[in-house]
Phi, psi and omega in degrees: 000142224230162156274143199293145190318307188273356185313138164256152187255121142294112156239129176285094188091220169254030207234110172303134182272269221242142170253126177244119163196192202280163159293307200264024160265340184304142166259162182300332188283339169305278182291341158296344186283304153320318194290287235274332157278352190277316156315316179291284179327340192201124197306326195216076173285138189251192181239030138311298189325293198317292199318334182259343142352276204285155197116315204228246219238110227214150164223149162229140168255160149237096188247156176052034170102341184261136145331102169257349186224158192199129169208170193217132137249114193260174161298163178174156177248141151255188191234151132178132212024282159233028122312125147296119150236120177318121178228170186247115189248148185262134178219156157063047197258114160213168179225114188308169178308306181290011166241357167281150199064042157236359167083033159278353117351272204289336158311297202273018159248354202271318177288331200275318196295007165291294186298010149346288216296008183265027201205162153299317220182133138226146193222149166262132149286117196268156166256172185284346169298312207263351177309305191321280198337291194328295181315284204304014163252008183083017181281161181232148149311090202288109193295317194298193200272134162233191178213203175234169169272095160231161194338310233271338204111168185310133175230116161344085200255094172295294215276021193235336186308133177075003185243341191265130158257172169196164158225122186271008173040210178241038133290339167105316215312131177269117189284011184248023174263153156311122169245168179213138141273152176295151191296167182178107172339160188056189152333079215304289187287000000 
C-alpha cells in the first residue's frame, strides 16, 4: 500500500508520521484496511460508525504498507441556540494494539486539529479510553445538555452527556449552554 497521489505527509523531527488526504483519495484497498482496524480496535463498530468516517479528511500512519492508525474529520453543523457552527467533528481514531504507546494517537490527532482554523469548533464523542488523550491535548468536556435536531424539534441525548469534547478555537461557545447536532443514522454524537 502506496501513499494517495495527492496525500500531504506530516512529519515529526525527520520521520514521515501521518499521511493526511480526502476519503476520495483514499484506495479501495486502504479503506478496508481501515475499515478493517476499526474491527480490531473496537468490540462493536457498526458500519454506520464507518459511514460517519468518510466525507472528509482521514491521517493515517502507515508504515511498511499496514494502517496501524486512523481519525477522520469530517464536516457537521452544531447548534446552540441560534448559532450555527461550522464543526470538524473527529470519527474513527484507533490505533492498533501492536502499535500503541508510540504516539500514533497523539500524531493522528495532532494532523486532524491542524485543520481546526476552517472551523468554529472541533468535537467528539469520546470513549472512556480515549478521554486521557483528549484532555492531555487540551479538549474540554462540553458540560451543557445535548440533543438532536429531529423533524419534531430538538430531543434530548442524556446518554451522549458527559461524552462530548470540543476544541473551541475562537468561537467564543459557553460550554455549559445546550448543544444539538443534526439527526444521523447510528450514532447521533
Amino acid at each position: 500500500m502506496g501513499r494517495p497521489a495527492t496525500a500531504r505527509v506530516v512529519t515529526a523531527g525527520d520521520r514521515e508520521v501521518i499521511t493526511r488526504c480526502r476519503t476520495d483519495e483514499l484506495s479501495a484497498a486502504e479503506l478496508a484496511e481501515t475499515r478493517a482496524l476499526m474491527d480490531v480496535a473496537f468490540s462493536a463498530f457498526t458500519d454506520h460508525d464507518w459511514s460517519h468516517a468518510l466525507g472528509g479528511t482521514h491521517a493515517l500512519a502507515i508504515e511498511e504498507g499496514r494502517v496501524l492508525a486512523h481519525g477522520s474529520l469530517v464536516p457537521r453543523h452544531l447548534h446552540q441556540g441560534e448559532r450555527s457552527l461550522r464543526c470538524g467533528y473527529v470519527e474513527a481514531v484507533a490505533v492498533h494494539p501492536d502499535a500503541q504507546r508510540r504516539g500514533l494517537g497523539s500524531a493522528v490527532m495532532a494532523a486532524l486539529e491542524d485543520l481546526a482554523p476552517a472551523y468554529d469548533l472541533l468535537a467528539l464523542s469520546a470513549s472512556a479510553r480515549g478521554v486521557p488523550l483528549y484532555r492531555a491535548r487540551g479538549w474540554s468536556l462540553w458540560r451543557g445538555p445535548s440533543s438532536v435536531l429531529a423533524l419534531d424539534g430538538p430531543v434530548p441525548t442524556p446518554d451522549d452527556d458527559g461524552s462530548i469534547y470540543v476544541l473551541p478555537g475562537a468561537s467564543g461557545v459557553d460550554l455549559d449552554g445546550p448543544i444539538a447536532c443534526d439527526w444521523r443514522e447510528g450514532d447521533l454524537w
